[in-house]
N, C-alpha and C positions, 0 to 999 in steps of 0.2 A: 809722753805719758798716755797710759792708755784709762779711758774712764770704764766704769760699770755700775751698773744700775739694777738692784734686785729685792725683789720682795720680801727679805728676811722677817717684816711682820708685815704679814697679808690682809688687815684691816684697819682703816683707819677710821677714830673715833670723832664723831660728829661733835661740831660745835656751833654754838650759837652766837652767832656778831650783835652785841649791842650799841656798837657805833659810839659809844661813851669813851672807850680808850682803845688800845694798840689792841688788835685780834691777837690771839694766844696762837702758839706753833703750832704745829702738827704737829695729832700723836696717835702711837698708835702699837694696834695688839694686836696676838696670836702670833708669837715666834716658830716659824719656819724652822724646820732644822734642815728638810730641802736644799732650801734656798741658802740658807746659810752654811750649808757644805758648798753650793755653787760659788758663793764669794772665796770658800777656801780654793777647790781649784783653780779658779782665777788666779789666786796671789801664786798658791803650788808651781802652776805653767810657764807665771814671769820670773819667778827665783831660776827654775830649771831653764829658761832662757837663758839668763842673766849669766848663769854658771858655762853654758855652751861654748865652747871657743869658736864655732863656724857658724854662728844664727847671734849676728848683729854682736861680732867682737868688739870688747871696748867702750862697747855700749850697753849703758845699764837703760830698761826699761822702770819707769814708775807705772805708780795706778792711786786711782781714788774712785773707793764703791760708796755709792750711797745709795739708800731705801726709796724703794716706790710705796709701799704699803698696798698694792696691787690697787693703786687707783691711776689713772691717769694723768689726773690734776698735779699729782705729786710728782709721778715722774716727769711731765712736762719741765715741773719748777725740777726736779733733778737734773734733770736735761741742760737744761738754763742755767742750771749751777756749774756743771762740767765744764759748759761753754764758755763761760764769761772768764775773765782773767781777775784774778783774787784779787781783793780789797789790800792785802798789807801780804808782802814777801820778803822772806829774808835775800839779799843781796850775794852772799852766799850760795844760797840754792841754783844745784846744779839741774834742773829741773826745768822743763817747758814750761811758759807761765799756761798754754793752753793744750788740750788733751788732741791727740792726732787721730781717734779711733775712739767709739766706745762701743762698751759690750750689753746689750740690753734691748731686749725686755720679755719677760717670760710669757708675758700678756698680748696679745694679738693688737687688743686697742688702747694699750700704753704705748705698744711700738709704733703704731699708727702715730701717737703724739708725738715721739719722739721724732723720727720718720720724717713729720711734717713741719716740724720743726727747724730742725737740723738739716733737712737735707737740702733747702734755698742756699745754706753757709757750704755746701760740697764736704760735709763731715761724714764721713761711714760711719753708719751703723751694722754692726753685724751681735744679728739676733741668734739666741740659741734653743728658742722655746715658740717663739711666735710664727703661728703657722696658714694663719688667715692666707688664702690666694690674692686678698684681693692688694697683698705687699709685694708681689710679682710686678706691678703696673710700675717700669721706670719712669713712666712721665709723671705721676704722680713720688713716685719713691726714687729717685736715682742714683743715692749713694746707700739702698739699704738691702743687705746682707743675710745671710743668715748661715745654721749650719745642721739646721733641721730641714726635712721635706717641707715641701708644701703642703696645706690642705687638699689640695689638688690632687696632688697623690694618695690621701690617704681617702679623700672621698673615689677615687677609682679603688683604694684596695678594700677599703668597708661595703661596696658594689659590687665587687667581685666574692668578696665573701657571702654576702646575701645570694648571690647570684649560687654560688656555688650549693649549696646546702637548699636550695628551692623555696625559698621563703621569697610571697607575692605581696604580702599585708603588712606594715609595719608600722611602727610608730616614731616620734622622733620628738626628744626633748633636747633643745636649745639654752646656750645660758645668753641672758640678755647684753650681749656685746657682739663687736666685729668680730670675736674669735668663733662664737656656736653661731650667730647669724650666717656668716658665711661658710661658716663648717656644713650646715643644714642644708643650707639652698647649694650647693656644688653637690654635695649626695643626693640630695633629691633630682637633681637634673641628670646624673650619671645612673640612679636605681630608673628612672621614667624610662631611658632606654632601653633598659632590660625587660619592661613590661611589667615594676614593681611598683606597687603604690604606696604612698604615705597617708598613713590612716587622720596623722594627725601630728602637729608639731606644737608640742608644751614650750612654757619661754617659765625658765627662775633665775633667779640670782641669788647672791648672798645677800643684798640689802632690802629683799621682799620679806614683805609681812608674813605670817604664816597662814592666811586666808587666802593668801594668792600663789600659795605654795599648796593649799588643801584643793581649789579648784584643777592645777593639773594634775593631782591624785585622783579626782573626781573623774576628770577626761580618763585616765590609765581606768582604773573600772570598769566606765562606762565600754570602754573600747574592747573588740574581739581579738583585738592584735595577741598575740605569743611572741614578738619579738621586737625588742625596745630600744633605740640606737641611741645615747646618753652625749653629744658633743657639747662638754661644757666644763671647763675646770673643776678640779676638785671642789675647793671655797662653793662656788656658787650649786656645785650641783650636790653638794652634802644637805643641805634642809630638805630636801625631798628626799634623800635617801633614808637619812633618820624617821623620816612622816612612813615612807615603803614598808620598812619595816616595824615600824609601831600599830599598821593598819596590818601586819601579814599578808600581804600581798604577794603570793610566790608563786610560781609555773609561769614566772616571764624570763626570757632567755635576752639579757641583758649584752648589750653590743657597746662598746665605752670607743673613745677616742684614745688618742696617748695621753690627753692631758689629767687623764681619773687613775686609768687602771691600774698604774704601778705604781700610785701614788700608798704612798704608808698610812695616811693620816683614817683613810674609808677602808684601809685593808684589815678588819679584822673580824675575828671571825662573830661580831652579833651581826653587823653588815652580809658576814656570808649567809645569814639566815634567806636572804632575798637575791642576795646579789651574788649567790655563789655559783660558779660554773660561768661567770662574763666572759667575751671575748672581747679581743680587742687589741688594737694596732699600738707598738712603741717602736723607735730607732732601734736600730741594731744594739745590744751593747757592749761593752770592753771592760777591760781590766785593767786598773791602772796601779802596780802592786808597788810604788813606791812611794804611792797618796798615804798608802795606809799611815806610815811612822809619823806624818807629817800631821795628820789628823788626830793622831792620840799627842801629840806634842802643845796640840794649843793648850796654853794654860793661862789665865787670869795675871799669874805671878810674872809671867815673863815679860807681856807689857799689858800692863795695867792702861794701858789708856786705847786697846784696840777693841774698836767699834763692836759690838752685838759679843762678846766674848764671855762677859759678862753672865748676859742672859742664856748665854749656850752653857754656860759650865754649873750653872744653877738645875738649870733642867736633868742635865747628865750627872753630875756627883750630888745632886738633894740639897746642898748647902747654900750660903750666902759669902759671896769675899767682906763687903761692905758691914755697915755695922745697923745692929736692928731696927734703926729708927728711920734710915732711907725708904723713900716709895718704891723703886723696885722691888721686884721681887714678889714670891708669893710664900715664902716661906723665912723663917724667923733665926733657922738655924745658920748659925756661922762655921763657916769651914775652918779649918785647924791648921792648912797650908802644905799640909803633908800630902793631900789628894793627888791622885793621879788617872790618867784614862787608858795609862797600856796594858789593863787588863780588862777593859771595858766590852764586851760582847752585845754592843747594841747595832742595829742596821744602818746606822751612821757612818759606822768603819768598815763597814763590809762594800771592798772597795773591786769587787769581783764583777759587778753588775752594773754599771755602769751605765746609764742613756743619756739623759741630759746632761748631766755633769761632762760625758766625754765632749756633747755642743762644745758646754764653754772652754774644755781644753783647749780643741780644734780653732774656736774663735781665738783666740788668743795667737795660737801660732799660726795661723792665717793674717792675721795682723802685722805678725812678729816677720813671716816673709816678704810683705809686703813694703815695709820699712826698709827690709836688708836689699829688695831691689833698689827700691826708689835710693838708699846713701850710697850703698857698693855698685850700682852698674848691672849689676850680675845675678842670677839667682843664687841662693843660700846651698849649700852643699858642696859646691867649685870645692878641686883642688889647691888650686891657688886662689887666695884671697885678692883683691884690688885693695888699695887705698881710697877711701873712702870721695865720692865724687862728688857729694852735697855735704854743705854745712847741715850738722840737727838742727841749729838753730832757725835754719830757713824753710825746715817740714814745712808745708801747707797740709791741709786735710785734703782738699782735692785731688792733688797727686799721690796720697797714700791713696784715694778711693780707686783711682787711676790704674794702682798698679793691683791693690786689691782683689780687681776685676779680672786680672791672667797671671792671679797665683795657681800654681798647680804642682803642689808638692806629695809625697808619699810621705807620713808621717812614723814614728818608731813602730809603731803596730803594725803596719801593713795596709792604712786606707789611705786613697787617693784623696787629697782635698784639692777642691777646684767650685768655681762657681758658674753656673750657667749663664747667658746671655741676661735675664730676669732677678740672676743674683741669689738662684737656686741651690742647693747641692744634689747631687742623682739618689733620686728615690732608693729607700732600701728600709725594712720594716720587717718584725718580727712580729710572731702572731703570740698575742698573751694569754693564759686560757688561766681563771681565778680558781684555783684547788686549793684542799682543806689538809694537810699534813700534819700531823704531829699535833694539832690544835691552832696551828696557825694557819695563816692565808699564804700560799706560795702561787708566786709568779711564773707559771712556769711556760716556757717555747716550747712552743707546738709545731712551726710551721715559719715560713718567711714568705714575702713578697717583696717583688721588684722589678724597676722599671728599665727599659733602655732608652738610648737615643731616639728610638723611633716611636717613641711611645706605647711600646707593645710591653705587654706587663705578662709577670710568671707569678701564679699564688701555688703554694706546695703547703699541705697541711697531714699531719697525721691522725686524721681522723677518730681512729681508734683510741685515741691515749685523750682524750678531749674528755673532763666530766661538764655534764649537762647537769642545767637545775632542774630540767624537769625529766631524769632519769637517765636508764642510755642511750634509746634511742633519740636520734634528731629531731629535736621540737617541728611539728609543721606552724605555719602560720598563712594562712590565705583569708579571704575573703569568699571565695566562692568555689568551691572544691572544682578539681579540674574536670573538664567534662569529659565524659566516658565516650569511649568508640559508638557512633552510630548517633551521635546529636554534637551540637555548635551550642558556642556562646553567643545570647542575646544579651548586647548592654541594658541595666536598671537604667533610667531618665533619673539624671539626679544622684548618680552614684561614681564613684572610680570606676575606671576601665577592669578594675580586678574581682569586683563586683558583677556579676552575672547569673544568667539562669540559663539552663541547659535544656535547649530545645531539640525534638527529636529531627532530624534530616527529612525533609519530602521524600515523597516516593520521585524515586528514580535519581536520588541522588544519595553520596554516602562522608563516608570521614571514618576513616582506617587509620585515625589517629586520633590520640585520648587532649582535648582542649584544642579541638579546632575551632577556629574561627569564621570558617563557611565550611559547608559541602560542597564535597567537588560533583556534578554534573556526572555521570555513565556514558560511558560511549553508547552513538545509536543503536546498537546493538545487543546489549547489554542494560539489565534492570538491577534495583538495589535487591538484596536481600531484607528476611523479616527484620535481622539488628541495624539495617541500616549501614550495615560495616565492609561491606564486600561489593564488587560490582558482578553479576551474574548474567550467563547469557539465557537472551529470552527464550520463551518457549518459541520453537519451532513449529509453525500451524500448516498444514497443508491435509489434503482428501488422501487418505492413505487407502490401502487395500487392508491395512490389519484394524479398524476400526468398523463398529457396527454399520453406520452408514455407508462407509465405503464397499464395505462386504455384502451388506445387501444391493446396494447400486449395480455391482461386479454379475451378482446373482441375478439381475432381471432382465442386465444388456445377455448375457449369457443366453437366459432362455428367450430372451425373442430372438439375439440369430439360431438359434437351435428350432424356434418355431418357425422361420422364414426357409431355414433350411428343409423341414416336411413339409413344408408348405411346397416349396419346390419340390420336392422329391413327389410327392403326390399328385401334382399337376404335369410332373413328367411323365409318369406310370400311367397317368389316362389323361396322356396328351390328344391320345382318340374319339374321346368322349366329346357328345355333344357341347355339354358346358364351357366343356374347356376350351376347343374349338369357338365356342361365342363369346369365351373372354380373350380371345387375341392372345393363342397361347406364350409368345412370341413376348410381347410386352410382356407377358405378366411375368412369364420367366425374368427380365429385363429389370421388372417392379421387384420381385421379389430379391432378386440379386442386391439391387440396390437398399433396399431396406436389410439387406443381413449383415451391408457394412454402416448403415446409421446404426443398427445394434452395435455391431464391433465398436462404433466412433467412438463412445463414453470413458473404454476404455484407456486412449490417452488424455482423458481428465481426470482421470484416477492415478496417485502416484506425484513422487515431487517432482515437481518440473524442472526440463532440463529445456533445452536447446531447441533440440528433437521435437520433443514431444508438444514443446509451446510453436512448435513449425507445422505440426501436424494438426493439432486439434482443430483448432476452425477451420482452416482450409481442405480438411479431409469430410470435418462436420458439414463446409459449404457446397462442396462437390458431391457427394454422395445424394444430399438432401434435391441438391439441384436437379440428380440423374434418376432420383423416385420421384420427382415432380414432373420432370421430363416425359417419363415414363406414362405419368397418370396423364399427363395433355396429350399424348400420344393415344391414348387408351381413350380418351374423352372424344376427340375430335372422330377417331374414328365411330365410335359408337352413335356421336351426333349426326353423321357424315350417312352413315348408314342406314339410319330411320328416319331421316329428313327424306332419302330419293325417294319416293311411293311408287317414282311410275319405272319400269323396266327400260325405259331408252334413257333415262338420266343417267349418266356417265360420270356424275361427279363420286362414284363411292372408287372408282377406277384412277382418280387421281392420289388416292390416299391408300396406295397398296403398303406392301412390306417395306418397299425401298424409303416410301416418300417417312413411313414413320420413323425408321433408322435414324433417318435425316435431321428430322423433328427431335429425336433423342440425343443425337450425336451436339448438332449445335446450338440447341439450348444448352447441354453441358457445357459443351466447348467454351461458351462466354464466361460462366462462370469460372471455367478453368483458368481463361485469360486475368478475370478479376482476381483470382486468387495467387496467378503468377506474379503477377505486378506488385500485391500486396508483398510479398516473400522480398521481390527485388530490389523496391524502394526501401519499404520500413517494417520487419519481419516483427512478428509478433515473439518476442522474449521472458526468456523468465524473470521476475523482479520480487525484489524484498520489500512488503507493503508495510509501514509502522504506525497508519493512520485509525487503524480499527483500535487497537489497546494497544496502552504503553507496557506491557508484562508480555509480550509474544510478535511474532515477525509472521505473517502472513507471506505465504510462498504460493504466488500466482503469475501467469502470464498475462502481460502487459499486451494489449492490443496492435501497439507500434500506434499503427495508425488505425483511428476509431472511424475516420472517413471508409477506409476499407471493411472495416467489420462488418459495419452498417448496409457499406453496400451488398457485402454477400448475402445479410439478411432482409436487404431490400429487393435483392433478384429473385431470391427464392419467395416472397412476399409476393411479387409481382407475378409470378407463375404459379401459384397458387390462386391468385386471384382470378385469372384468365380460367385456370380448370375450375373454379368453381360459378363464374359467369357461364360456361360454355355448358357444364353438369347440370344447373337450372334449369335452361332455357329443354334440357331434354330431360325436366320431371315428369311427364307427364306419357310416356312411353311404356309399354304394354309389364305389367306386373310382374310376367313370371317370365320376364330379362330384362329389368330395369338396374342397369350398371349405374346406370347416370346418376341413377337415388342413392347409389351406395359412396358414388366417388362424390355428389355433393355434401353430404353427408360426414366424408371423412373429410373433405375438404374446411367443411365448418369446424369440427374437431380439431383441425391441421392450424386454420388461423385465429381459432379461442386461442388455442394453447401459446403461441408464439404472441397473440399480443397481449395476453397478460406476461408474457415471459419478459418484455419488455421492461416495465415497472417492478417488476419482482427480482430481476436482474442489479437493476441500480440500485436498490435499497437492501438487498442482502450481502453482510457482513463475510470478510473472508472467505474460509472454505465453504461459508453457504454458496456464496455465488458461484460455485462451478457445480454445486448439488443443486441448483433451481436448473441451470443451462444442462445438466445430465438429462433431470426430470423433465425439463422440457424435451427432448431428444428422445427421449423413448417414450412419452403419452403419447407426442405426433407420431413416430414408429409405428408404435402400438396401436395407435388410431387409427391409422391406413393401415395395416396387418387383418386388425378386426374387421374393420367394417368394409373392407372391399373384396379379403378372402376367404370369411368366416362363412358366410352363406356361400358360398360356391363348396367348399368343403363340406359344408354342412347337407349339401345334396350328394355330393360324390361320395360321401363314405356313410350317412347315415339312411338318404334317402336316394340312393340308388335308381329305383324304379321309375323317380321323377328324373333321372339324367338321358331323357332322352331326344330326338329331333324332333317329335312330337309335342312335344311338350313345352320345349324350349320355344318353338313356333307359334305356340299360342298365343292369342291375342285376349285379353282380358280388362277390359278395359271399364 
């Protein structure tokens, strides 16, 4: 015998214990016609057994359904009914005295009673509606079945749908049981991963007041959500649908579980005024086209004494069997007996669409193979039959759950039934989208979902054919619009992760993606742009020759070696002349030389540095400067050398002839040649990309290598400067009209202003200033010695002439 357990009246009516006498039965309203097509399947699947020659020959199946009124309490006592073995049986009856299987419970937390019940006794339950995960736990559940998904599944495919269509903000209404409790919390934990929030989660039920059905109307209001996730049977979740649309509540894009959306009782169209355009997940379903004859067959007349038949035929033909003074019923008219239903065009017998109903089929012959292993040996289908290996009388429940557990049969339609480890069947879901046809609500498929072994899921939808409630395009729903290229999300304190504000990117970082979550950092190279969206490269900074400063710079080394150059040319031309003759033509040619390549030097500081030209500058700058300094100590010594002897037998001006000054030029140069070689061969001065001055440009200068070196070259040429201008002093005071000494002290002073402020103007100028201070410095000293040591000698040779004479020059003036 196999039992069943179904909600054909889905409320039951409250009573009050006065403890005076016997408590009154259970009773109870609202006739299902659902459920009460569900008991007909049942009976439909064991006759079509019964009839089979190869699924349990010989052997007839019984059954006994009785009512839960979708409470727990009652199913438990139905439960307990099933189980226990009847009070009085006929001795006759071919019949188990106790049930081997039952089929039940449409409710998540009546199967849970059941479930917990029954399953210490090793009895199978197999469910065809109850879809709680949390009936998956065999250590809690271990003989209980089912032949619907889990929750589990359908909270991955209600996540995947969200996921799909980009809705971040949602809301979510609960019905107060283990079926929306844990419907709620398994999609919330599978939306969190996706990065979706729940705005808020409403709890009703059928047995709430309508005050505590107004406050989560109150929450849906308040709330900016556009998309509403509904996990809660029909019963309990109809008070707030009714409340939805009596407040006109509409431009919410309603998301239902399986247990609402295809239900008949919410599907019409004042309902659609709110709730039209729902989505939402049912079982696959089937066609079972040989239900139909058997359903317009129930009749009253045929046996008058079969449970809820009654009340079914009342509902569907308008009449009464009974006579008018019975409490049944809600109507007074009596039927004529001639009634019939095979013309009946109600959705009772529209037996095309099939969901749950197919569950309880599948349970059924799930059961039914399960018995034909455990008696015959063998699975159901063999060619040859066995003789049966167990007495029926010796079923246990246990070993039907036993074998229950590795049924795996293909049934007449073409689905595989089998049950997972957990007592699962394999996910597989159709997408329901609520449309308005013809004036009615139509269920229609859109789409499917489905899982595999490995837990990887496929959702397929046809978008296009999809009506929305709030239009055609796809509702959005978020919380805080996504942020636009060129700024990141900052979390609110005190709000959902989906909840933010959109802050612009720093400089020098970006996000070239619309709802990033940081900026990403620029390569050192490379600065943001004005949107923040791009990484760009810096400006390049270096002393160019197409730039003002660089062009005037270009312009002034130019004319001093072009002035150093007449200068020479002029002091060759009247190499003859007094003057020139008493400037030590020799040197000064040697001075002049020298100062026409510290003009030229500037030159490789102008321009972007390469290799070359950061190998040249200072060391061609140190050299050159060393070989005009040379030159002036050469020119100094001898002038001092020369007006020091007074007397004619002193022979020291004989020691500092032509050779000795060669000498004196040659290596002082020399050293500094050596300093500048050693520089090059240890640690050469290179080009380098500076990115300390501004983060928006790259600074193109030459790196010193080693600063010990640099130093030193400006400390030798420091140092021989110093000596020309000790030795130039000491001969201020020598006759007027040929005082060198005053002119080289003089530039001398000029020579080390210039250089040691160049020192601190050096270190604290920025970029391409710093090689415009070290130009400038290089050509005032230039220019300073050019001026002041060859201006007045020129200035007699070409302007005053008549003063260039040996007379003149010998004068003493003192």
């Amino acid at each position: 015998m196999i039992g069943g357990i179904f909600p054909v009246l889905n409320k039951e009516i409250g009573s009050t214990a006065t403890f005076e006498k016997e408590p009154p039965g259970v009773k109870c309203a609202l006739f299902d016609l659902r459920a009460f097509r569900w008991t007909q399947v049942m009976i439909f699947a064991i006759e079509e057994i019964n009839r089979n020659p190869t699924l349990l020959p010989e052997i007839s199946l019984g059954y006994r359904i009785l009512n839960s009124c979708s409470s727990p309490t009652n199913t438990l006592r139905a439960a307990l009914t099933l189980a226990s073995r009847p009070v009085e049986k006929e001795i006759s009856s071919s019949c188990l005295p106790t049930i081997s299987a039952v089929i039940a419970e449409a409710g998540s937390s009546q199967s849970i009673a059941v479930a917990g019940t029954l399953g210490p006794f090793q009895v199978p339950i197999v469910s065809y509606f109850s879809t709680c995960a949390c009936l998956s736990d065999r250590a809690k559940y271990p003989t209980f079945f089912r032949t619907i998904p889990s929750d589990y599944f359908q909270a991955k495919a209600l996540a995947a749908l969200v996921k799909h269509f980009g809705w971040e903000w949602i809301g979510a209404i609960q019905s107060d049981n283990d079926y929306g409790r844990n419907g709620v919390l398994a999609f919330t934990e599978e939306v969190k991963r996706l990065g979706v929030c729940v705005a808020f989660v409403g709890t009703v039920a059928r047995t709430y007041s309508r005050d505590k059905i107004l406050v989560v109307l109150e929450m849906i209001k308040r709330s900016t959500v556009k998309v509403i996730l509904a996990f809660a049977p029909e019963g309990d979740f109809s008070p707030l649908m009714k409340e939805v649309v009596k407040h006109n509540i509409t431009g919410i894009q309603w998301l239902a579980s399986e247990a609402w959306i295809t239900a008949p009782q919410p599907s019409t169209p004042e309902m659609y005024q709110a709730f039209g355009g729902a989505l939402g997940f049912v079982v696959q379903k089937m066609a079972i086209p040989k239900l139909k004859p058997f359903l317009t067959a129930i009749s009253p007349y045929t046996d008058p004494s079969a449970a809820f038949v009654k009340d079914f035929w009342e509902i569907m033909v308008g009449c009464r069997v009974d006579s008018p003074d019975t409490n049944a019923g809600k109507t007074n008219k009596i039927c004529a007996g001639n009634e019939t239903l095979m013309d009946s065009q109600d959705v009772f017998f529209n037996v095309t669409q099939l969901r749950v109903a197919y569950n309880v089929y599948k349970a059924v012959y799930a059961i039914a193979h399960a018995l034909h292993q455990l008696v015959f040996c063998q699975p159901a289908g063999e060619k040859t039959v066995r003789p049966p290996c167990l007495d029926v009388s010796k079923i246990q429940p246990k070993e039907v759950a036993y074998h229950l557990q590795r049924v795996n049969f293909r049934d007449q339609f073409g689905d595989n039934v089998f049950f997972d480890k957990n007592g699962d069947p394999p996910a597989s879901y159709d997408i329901i989208n609520w449309q308005l046809k013809n004036g009615q609500v139509q269920h229609v498929t859109l789409g499917h979902f489905a899982s595999d072994e490995n837990g990887d899921y496929k959702l397929s939808i046809q978008e296009e054919k999809i009506v929305w409630r709030t239009g055609k395009k796809v509702p959005t729903s978020v919380c805080s619009h996504t942020c636009p290229v060129g700024t990141r999300k900052a979390q609110i304190k005190g709000k959902p992760t989906c909840c933010f504000d959109c802050l612009p990117c720093a400089d020098g970082t970006i996000s070239n993606s619309s709802g990033a979550t940081d900026c990403v950092p620029c390569p050192q190279e490379y600065w943001s742009n004005d949107r923040k969206n791009e990484c760009i490269p810096k400006m390049i900074e270096f002393l160019s020759y197409h730039e003002p400063m660089g062009i005037a710079l270009t312009v002034v080394s130019l004319l001093g070696a072009f002035m150093s150059l007449v200068t020479m040319m002029v002091f060759i031309h009247y190499r003859e002349t007094p003057v020139v003759k008493a400037s030590n033509s020799e040197l000064s040619c040697f001075l002049l030389f020298s100062l026409f390549l510290c003009f030229l030097c500037p030159l490789t500081f102008i321009g972007r540095p390469t290799v070359l030209t950061c190998m040249l500058r200072h060391t061609v700058f140190g050299v050159t400067f060393a070989l005009c300094i040379s030159c002036i100590l050469g020119k100094t010594i001898v002038v001092v050398t020369a007006f020091r002897a007074t007397h004619p037998s002193n022979k020291a001006i004989g020691k500092f002839g032509p050779a000795q000054q060669r000498i004196i030029v040659c290596s002082c140069t020399l050293i500094q040649i050596v300093i500048c070689t050693l520089w090059l061969k240890l640690n050469p001065p290179l080009p380098d990309k500076v990115f300390r001055y501004s983060n928006k440009k790259i600074v193109l200068e030459c790196s010193t290598g080693s600063d010990a070196a640099f130093y030193a070259v400006l400390g030798y040429i420091g140092i021989l400067a110093v000596i020309c201008l000790v030795l130039a002093f000491l001969a201020r005071k020598l006759p007027d009209n040929f005082n060198e000494a005053k002119f080289i002290t003089f530039s001398m002073l000029i020579f080390c202003a210039v250089w040691i402020t160049f020192i601190p103007a050096y270190i604290s100028s920025p970029g391409k200033f710093t090689v415009a201070v070290e130009i400038f410095a290089i050509l005032s000293s230039a220019f300073g010695l050019l001026i002041s040591i060859f201006a007045p000698k020129c200035y007699i040779i070409l302007i005053k002439p008549h003063k260039n004479t040996k007379k003149r020059v010998m004068e003493k003036k003192l």
